[in-house]
C-alpha positions as CSV (number, residue, x, y, z in Angstrom):
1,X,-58.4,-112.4,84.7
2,X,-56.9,-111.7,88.3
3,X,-54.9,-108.2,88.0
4,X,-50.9,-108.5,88.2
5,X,-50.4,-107.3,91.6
6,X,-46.6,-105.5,90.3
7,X,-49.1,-103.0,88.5
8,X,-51.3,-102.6,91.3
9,X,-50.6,-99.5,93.6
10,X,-47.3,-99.3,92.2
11,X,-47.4,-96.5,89.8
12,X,-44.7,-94.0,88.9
13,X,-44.5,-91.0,91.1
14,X,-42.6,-88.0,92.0
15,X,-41.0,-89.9,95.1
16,X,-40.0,-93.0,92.4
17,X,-39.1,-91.3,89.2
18,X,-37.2,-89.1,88.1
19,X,-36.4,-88.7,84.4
20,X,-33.2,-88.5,83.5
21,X,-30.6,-85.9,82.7
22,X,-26.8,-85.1,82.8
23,X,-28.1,-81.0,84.0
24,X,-27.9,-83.1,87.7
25,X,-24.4,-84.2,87.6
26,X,-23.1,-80.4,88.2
27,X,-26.0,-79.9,91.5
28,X,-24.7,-82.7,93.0
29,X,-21.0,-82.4,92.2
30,X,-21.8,-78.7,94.0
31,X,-22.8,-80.3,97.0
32,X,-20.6,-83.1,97.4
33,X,-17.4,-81.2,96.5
34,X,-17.8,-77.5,96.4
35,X,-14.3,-76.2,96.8
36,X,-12.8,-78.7,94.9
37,X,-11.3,-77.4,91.6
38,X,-13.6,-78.1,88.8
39,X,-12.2,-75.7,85.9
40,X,-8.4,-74.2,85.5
41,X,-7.6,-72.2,82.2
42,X,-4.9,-70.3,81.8
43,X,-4.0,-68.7,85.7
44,X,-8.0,-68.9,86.7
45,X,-9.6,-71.5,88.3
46,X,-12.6,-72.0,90.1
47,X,-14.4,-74.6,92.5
48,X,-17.5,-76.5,92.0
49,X,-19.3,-74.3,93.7
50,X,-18.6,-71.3,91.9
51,X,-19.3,-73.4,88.5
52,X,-22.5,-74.0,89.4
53,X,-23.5,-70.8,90.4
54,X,-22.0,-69.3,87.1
55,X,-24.2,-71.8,85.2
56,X,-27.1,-71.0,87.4
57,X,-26.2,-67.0,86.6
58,X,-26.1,-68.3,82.9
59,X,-29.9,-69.5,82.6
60,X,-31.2,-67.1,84.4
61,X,-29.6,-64.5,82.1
62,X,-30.9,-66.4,79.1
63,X,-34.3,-66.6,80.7
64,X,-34.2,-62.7,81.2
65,X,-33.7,-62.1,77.5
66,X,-37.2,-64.2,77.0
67,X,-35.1,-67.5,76.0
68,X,-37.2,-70.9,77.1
69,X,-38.0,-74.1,76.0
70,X,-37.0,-75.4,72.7
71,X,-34.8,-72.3,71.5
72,X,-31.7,-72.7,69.9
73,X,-28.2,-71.1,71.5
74,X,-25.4,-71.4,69.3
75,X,-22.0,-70.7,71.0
76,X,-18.6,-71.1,68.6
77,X,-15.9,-71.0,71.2
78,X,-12.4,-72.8,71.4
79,X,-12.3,-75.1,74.7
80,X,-13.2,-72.4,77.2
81,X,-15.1,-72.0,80.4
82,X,-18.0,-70.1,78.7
83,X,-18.5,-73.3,76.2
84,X,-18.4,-76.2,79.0
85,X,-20.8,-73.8,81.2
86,X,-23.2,-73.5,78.3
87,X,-23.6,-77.2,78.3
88,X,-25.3,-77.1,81.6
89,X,-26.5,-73.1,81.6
90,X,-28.4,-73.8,78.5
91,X,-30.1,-76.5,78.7
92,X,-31.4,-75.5,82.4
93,X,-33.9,-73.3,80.7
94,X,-34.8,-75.8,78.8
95,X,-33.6,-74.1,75.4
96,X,-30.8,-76.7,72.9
97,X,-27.5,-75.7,72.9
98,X,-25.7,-75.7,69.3
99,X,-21.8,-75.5,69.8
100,X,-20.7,-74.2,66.6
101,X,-17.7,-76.5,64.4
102,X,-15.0,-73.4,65.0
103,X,-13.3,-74.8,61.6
104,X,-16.8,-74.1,59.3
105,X,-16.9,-70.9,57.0
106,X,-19.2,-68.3,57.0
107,X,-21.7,-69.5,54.3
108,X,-21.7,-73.0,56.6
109,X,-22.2,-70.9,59.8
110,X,-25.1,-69.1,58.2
111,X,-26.4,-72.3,57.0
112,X,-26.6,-73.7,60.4
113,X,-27.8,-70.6,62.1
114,X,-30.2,-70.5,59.6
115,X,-31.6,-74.2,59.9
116,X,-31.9,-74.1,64.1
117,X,-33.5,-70.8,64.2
118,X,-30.9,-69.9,66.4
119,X,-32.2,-67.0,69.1
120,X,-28.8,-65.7,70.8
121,X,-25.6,-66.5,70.0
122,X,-22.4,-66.6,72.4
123,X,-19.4,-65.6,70.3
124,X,-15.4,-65.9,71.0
125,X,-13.8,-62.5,70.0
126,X,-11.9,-64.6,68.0
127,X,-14.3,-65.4,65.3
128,X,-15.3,-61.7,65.0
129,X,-15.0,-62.0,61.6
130,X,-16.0,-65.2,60.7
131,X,-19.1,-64.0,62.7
132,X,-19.9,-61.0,61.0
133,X,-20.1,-62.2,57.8
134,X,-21.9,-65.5,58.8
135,X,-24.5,-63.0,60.1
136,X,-24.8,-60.5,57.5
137,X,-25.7,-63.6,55.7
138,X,-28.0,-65.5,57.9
139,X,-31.7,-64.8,58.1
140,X,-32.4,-64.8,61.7
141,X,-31.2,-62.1,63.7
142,X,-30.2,-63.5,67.1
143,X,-29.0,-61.9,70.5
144,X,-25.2,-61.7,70.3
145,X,-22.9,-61.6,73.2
146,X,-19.5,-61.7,73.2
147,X,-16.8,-63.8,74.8
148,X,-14.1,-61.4,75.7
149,X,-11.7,-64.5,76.9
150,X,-8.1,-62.6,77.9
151,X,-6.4,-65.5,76.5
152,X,-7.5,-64.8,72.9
153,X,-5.1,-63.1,70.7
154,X,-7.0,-61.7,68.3
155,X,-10.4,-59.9,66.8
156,X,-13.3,-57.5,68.4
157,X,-16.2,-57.2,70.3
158,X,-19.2,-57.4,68.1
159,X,-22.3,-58.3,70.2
160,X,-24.2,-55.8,72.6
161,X,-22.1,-57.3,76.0
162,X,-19.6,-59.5,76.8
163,X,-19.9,-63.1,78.5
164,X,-19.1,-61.8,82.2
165,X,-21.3,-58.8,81.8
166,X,-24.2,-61.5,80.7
167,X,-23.6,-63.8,83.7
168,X,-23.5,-60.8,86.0
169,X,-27.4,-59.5,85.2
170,X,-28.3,-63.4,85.9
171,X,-29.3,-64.8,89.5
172,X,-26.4,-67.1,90.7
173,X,-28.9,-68.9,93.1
174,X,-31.8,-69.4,90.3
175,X,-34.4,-71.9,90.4
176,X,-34.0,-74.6,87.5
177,X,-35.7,-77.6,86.9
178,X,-34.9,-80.7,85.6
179,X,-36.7,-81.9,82.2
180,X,-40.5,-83.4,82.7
181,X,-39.5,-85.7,79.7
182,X,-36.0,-87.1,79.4
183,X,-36.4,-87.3,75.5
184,X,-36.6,-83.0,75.6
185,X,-33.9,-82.0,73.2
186,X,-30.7,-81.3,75.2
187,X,-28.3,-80.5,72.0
188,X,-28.0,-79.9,68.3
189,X,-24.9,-81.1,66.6
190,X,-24.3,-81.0,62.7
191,X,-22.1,-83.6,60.6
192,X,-22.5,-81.3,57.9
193,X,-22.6,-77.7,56.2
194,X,-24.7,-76.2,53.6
195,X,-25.7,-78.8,51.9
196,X,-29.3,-80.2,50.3
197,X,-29.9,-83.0,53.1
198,X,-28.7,-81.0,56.2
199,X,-28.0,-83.4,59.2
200,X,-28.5,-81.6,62.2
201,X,-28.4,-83.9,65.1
202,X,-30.6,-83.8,67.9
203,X,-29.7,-85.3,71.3
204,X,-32.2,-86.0,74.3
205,X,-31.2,-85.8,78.3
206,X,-31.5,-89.2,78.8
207,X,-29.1,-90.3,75.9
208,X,-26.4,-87.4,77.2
209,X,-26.9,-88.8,80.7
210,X,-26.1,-92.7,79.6
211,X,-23.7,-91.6,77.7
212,X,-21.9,-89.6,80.0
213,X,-22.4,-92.2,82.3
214,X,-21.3,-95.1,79.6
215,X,-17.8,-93.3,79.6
216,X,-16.9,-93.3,83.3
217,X,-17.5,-96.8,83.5
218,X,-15.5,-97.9,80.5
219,X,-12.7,-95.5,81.6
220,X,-13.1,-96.2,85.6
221,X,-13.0,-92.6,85.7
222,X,-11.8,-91.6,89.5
223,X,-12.9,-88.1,91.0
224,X,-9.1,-87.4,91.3
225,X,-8.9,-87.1,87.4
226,X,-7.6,-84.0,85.7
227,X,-8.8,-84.1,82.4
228,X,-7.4,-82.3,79.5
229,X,-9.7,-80.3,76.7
230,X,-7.7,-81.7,73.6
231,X,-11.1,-83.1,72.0
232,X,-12.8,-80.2,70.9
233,X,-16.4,-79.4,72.8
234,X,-18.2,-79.0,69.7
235,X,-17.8,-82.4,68.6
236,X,-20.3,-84.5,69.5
237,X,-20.6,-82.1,72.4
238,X,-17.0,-83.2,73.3
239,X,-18.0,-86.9,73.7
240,X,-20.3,-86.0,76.4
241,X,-17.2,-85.4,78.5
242,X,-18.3,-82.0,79.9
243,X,-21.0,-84.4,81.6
244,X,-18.9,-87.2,82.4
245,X,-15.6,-85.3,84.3
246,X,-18.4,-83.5,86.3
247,X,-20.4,-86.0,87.2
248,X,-17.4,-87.7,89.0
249,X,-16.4,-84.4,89.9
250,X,-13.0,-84.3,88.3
251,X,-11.3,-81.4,86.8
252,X,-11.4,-79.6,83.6
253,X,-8.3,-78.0,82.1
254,X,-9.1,-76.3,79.1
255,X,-7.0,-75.6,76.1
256,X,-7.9,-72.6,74.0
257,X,-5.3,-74.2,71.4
258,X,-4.5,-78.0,70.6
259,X,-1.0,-78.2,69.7
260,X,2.1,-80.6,70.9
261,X,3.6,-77.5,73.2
262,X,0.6,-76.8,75.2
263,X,-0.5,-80.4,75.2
264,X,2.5,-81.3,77.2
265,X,2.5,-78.5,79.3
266,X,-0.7,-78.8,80.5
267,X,-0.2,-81.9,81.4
268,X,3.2,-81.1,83.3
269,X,1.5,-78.1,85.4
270,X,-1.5,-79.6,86.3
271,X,-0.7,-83.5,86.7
272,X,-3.0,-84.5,83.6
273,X,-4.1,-88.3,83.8
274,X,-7.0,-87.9,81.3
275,X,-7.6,-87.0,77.7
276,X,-9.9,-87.7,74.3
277,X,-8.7,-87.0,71.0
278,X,-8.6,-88.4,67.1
279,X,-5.6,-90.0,66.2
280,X,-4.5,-86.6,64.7
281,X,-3.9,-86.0,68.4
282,X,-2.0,-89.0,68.9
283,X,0.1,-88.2,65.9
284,X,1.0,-84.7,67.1
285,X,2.3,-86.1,70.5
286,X,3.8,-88.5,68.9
287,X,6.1,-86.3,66.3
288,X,7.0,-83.6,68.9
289,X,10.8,-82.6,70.5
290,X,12.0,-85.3,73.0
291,X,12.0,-82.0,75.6
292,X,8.3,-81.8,75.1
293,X,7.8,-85.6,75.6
294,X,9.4,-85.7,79.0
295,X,6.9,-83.2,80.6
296,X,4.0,-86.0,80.2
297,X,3.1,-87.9,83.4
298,X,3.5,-91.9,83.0
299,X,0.4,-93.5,82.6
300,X,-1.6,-90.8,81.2
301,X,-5.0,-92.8,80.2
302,X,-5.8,-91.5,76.1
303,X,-9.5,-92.7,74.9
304,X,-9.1,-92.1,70.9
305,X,-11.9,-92.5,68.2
306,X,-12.4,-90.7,64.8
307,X,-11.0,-92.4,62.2
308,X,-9.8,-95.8,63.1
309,X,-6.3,-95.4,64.6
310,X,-3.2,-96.9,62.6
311,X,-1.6,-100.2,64.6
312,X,1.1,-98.5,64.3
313,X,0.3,-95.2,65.7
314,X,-1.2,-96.8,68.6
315,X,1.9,-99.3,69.0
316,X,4.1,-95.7,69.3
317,X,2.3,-93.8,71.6
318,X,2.2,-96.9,73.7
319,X,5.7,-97.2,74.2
320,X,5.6,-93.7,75.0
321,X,3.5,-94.6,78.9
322,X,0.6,-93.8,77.4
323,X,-2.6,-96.1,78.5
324,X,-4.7,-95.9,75.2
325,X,-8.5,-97.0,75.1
326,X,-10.2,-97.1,71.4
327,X,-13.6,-96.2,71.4
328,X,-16.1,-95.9,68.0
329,X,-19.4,-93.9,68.0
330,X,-20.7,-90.7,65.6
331,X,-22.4,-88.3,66.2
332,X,-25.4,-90.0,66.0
333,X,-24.4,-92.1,68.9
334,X,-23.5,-89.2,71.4
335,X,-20.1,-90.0,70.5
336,X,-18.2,-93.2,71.7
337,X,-20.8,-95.8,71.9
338,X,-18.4,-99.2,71.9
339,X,-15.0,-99.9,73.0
340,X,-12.2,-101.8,72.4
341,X,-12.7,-103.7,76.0
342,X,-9.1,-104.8,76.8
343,X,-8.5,-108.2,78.2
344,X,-5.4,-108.8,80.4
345,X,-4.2,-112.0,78.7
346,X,-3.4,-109.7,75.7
347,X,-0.8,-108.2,77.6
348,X,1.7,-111.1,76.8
349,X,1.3,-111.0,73.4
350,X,4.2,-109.2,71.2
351,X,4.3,-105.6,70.6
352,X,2.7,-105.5,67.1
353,X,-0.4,-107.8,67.9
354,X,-1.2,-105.9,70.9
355,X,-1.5,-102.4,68.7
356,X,-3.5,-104.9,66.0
357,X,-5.9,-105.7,68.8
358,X,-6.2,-102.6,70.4
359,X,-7.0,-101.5,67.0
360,X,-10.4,-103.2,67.1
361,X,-13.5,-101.0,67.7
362,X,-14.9,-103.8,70.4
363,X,-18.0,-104.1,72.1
364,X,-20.9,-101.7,72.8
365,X,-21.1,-99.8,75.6
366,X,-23.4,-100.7,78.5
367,X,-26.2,-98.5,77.9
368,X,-26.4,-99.7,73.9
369,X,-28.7,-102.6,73.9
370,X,-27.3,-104.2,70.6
371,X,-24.5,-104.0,68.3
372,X,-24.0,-105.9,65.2
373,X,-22.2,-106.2,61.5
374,X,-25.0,-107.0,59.0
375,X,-25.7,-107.6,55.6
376,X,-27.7,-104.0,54.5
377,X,-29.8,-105.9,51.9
378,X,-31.3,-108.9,54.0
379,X,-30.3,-107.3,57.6
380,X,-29.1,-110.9,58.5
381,X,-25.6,-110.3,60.7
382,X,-22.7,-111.5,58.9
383,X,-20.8,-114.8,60.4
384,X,-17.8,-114.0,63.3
385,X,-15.2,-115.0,61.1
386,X,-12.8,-111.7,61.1
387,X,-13.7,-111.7,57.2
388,X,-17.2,-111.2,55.9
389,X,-18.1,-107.5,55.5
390,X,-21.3,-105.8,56.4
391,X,-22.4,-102.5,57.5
392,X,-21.9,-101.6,61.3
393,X,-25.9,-100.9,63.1
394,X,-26.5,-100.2,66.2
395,X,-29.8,-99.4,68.4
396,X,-30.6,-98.2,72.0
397,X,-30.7,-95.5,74.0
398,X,-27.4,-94.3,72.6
399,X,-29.0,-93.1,69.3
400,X,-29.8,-90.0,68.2
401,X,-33.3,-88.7,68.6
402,X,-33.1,-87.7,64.7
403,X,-32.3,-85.2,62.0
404,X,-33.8,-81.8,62.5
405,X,-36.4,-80.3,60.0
406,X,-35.3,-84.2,57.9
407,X,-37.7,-86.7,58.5
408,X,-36.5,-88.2,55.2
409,X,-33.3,-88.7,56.3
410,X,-33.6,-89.8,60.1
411,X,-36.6,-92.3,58.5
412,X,-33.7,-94.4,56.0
413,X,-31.6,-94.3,59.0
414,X,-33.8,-95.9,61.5
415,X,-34.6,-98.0,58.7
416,X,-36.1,-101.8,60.2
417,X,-35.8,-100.6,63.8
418,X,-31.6,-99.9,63.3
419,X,-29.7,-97.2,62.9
420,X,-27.3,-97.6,59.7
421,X,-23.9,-96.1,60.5
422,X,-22.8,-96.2,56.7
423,X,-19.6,-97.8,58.3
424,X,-18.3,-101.4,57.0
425,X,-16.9,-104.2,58.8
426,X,-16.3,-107.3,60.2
427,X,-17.1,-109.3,63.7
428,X,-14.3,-111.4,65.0
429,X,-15.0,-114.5,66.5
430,X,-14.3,-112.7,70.5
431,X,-17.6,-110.6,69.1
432,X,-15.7,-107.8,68.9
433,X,-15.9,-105.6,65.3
434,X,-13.3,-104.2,63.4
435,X,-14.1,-101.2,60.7
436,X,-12.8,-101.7,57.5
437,X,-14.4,-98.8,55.6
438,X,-16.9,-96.1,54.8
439,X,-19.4,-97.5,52.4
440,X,-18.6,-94.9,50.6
441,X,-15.0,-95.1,51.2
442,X,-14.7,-99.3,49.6
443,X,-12.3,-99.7,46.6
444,X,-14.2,-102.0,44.1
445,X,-11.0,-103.3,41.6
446,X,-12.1,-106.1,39.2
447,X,-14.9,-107.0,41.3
448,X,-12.7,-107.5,44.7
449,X,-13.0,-105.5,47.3
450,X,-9.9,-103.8,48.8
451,X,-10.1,-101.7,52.4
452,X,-8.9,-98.8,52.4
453,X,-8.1,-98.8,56.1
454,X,-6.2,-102.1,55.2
455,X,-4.0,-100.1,53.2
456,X,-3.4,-97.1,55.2
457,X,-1.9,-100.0,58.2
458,X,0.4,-101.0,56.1
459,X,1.4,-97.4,54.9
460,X,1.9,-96.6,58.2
461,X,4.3,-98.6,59.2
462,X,6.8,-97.4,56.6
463,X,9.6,-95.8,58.8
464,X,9.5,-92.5,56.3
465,X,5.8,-91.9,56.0
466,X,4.2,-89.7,58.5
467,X,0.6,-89.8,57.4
468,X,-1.2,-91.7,54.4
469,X,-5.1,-91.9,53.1
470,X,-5.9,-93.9,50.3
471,X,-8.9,-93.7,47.8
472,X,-10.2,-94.8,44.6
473,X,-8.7,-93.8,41.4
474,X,-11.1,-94.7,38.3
475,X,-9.1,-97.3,36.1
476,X,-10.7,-98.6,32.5
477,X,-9.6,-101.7,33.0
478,X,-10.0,-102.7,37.0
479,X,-12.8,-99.9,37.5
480,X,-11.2,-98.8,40.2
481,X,-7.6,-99.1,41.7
482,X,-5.7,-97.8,45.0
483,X,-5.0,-94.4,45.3
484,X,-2.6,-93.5,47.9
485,X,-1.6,-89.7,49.3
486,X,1.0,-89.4,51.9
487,X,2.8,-87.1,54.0
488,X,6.5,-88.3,54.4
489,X,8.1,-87.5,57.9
490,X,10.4,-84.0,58.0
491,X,14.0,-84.9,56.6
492,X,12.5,-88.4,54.5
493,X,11.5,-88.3,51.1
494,X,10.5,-91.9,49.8
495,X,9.8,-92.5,46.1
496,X,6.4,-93.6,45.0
497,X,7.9,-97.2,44.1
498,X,9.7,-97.8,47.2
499,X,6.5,-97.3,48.9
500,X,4.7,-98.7,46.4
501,X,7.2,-102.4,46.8
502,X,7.1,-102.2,50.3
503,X,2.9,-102.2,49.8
504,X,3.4,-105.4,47.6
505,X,5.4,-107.1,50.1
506,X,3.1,-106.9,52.9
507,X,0.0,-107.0,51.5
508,X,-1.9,-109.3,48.5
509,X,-0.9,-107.2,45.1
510,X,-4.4,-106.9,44.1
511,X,-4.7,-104.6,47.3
512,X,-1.4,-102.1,46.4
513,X,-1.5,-98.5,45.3
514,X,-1.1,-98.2,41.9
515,X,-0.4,-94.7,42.1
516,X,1.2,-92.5,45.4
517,X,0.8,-88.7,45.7
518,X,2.8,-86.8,48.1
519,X,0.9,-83.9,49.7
520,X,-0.2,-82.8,53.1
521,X,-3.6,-84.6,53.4
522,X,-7.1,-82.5,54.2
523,X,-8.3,-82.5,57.3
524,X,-11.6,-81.6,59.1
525,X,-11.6,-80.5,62.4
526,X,-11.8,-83.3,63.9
527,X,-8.8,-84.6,62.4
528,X,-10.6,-86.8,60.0
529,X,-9.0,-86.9,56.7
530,X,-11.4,-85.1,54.4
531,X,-11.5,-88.1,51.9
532,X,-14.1,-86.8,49.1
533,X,-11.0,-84.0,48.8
534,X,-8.6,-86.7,47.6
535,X,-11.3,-88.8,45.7
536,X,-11.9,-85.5,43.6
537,X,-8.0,-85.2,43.4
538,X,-7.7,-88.8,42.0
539,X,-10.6,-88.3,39.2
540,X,-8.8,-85.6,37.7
541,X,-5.0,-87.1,37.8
């Protein structure tokens, strides 16, 4: 058999290959813009060139104190300069950098130190405490250095140096090298605490780099764009978005703490035209002072994910000038892995169907080779009928490389060549998906099953109710029934049957609360409503 001449003295070579990784993005945004402004917090801000050389000082540091390939670096900072530099200082070494959930406890902390074998840990003087317990717990004994950030308003010094002290013994013109194999760890980011099947996921260069790369093109991200740190950095490793706004070189403006106030007057100072967030952030724009409201530039571009967004919110923070783009991932996807791809002819369509539509969680994202609603049993997809529920999978080079130390787990979730999000929904007949619940999350009452999500629209478009979340309540006669907890807005106090009548008039009865509890709903730090909190609350009504 003659040989195929397109595999005859055309092999891969240094000159034709290079693997890839998002490390690359900050080199070349150093040499194509170096005195443009790449970070501003607080009165400081520095050019591209000086935030490569300070990640440059960073790995060399780390590769001083015998760091290398393969060990862990946790860092628990707010959105800082220290934390978005340790996404490219960190892995230049080859080492995995774990940014720390800033909301965890100390017995979670230890857990997770614990668990990565962490070997030096970069600390805000703001979590002194929280620190110092989580390592009088831990095991390991890592390196500690401290971030002494002047913006911080509280706690010590507990670690043998501070950050700037740390950067200054490192060489700002050292030597790094790119990955040999772009499927060398790059990051480790737990959905969980201390718990029996610990989830500690593990990203690759190559998945950060697509990823990163996935989000400028959905967003047409320009090199001109100031984006805002209102997503926090150690979610998901902020969406991949300390990759993406360098790689176009665009500006960071960090935000030590996420609140309406400094929100808007961020964006006022600096002319911010970019920013992530759950719909928690949304909300909080949303229900600020008019005064704050007026400092926000028109047109401000918003990409929100987390839990599916209300119709209702998005419809609100539309007519405020904002230009919102939905986008659904996990962690296990690098973050937003599909998007609710907007097309113009929508634009004519009335207010409330345009925030219905933009509601959908859309179509992958070009570097995801196939999305798809499916039955979990027979992994047959469902019909495109905007009914039929099955259970969101996805697979590509947007995936996870797998759960750390769990080969149990990451095996059931690759499971016939997909990865099973645990999310349920349905595919309209566009193609584009639209969530409906957690698997977990599904109301089963009398054998029909009842959305939550379907619920909570409706809930929020009651005039008086600020926030809602609905779960199931155990019933002896219907197994389970509707559950709802809301927040009312300040000044409004609704009854549980108004809500409860205005439920039956826009929705089937079957599908209405049959019980309302007021309270201010749980939250992680994320902003997702922490619904096993309420579930528990509902069992023992």
């Amino acid at each position: 058999m003659a040989a195929n001449p397109f595999e005859t003295n055309l092999d891969m070579n240094a000159a034709n290959f290079e693997p890839l990784s998002p490390l690359t993005f900050i080199e070349r945004s150093a040499e194509v813009y170096p005195d443009k402004t790449a970070v501003i917090h607080g009165d400081w801000s520095y050019t591209y060139r000086e935030f490569y050389a300070r990640t440059r000082r960073l790995a060399s540091a780390l590769k001083n104190r015998g760091i290398g390939i393969g060990d862990t670096v946790s860092v628990i900072a707010p959105n800082i300069p220290a934390l978005l530099e340790s996404h490219f200082g960190i892995p230049m070494i080859g080492a995995v950098l774990n940014a720390l959930n800033t909301r965890l406890d100390a017995a979670a902390l230890a857990f997770i130190l614990d668990h990565a074998d962490c070997k030096l840990l970069i600390t805000d003087r703001s979590f002194s405490s929280l620190i110092s317990e989580a390592l009088s717990i831990c095991a390991v004994n890592p390196i500690v250095i401290d971030i002494d950030d002047p913006l911080a308003d509280s706690g010590v010094l507990v670690g043998e140096m501070d950050y700037e002290t740390f950067l200054a013994s490192g060489d700002p013109d050292f030597i790094w090298h790119a990955p040999k194999d772009e499927w060398q760890a790059l990051s480790l980011n737990y959905t969980s605490g201390t718990t029996g099947d610990p989830k500690g996921v593990v990203y690759h260069h190559r998945g950060a780099y697509l990823a990163a790369t996935g989000s400028a093109m959905t967003w047409n991200l320009p090199k001109s764009a100031t984006y805002l740190w209102t997503l926090p950095m150690f979610h998901c490793n902020g969406w991949c978005f300390p990759w993406t706004v360098t790689a176009v070189g665009g500006t960071h403006v960090c935000l030590r703490n996420v609140e309406a106030t400094a929100i808007y007057d961020q964006m006022q100072k600096h002319g911010v035209d970019y920013m992530c967030g759950a719909p928690i952030v949304l909300s909080m724009m949303i229900n600020t002072t008019d005064e704050n409201k007026a400092k926000a530039p028109k047109g401000v571009k918003a990409m929100v994910a987390g839990a599916p967004p209300p119709a209702a919110v998005l419809a609100q923070i539309d007519a405020m000038g904002f230009d919102v783009t939905h986008v659904y991932g996990l962690t296990e996807t690098y973050g937003p892995a599909v998007y609710c791809d907007w097309n113009p002819e929508w634009n004519d369509k009335p207010k409330d169907e345009r925030a219905a539509l933009k509601a959908r969680q859309g179509v992958r994202y070009h570097a995801l080779a196939e999305l798809d609603i499916m039955d979990p049993e027979t992994m047959t997809p469902v019909p495109w009928d905007g009914q039929t529920m099955g259970e969101v999978m996805l697979r590509g080079n947007l995936i996870m490389k797998g759960y750390l130390k769990n080969a149990k787990t990451t095996d059931a979730s690759f499971e016939s060549g997909w990865f099973h999000s645990g999310d349920l929904g349905v595919i309209h007949e566009d193609g584009y998906i639209e969530l409906r619940d957690r698997s977990k999350d599904i109301i089963i009452s009398g054998g029909e099953n009842i959305s939550t999500i379907e619920v909570e629209n409706v809930l929020y478009k009651h005039p008086e109710i600020l926030e809602a979340a609905v779960v199931a309540r155990p019933d002896e006669k219907w197994g389970e029934t509707p559950c709802a907890f809301v927040t009312p807005r300040d000044g409004k106090s609704p009854t549980s049957s108004e809500i409860i009548a205005f439920c039956r008039d826009n929705l089937a009865h079957f599908k209405c609360p049959k019980t309302v509890i007021f309270a201010e709903l749980p939250k992680t730090s994320t902003g997702k409503v922490q619904k096993f909190v309420l579930r528990e609350t509902a069992r023992n009504l």
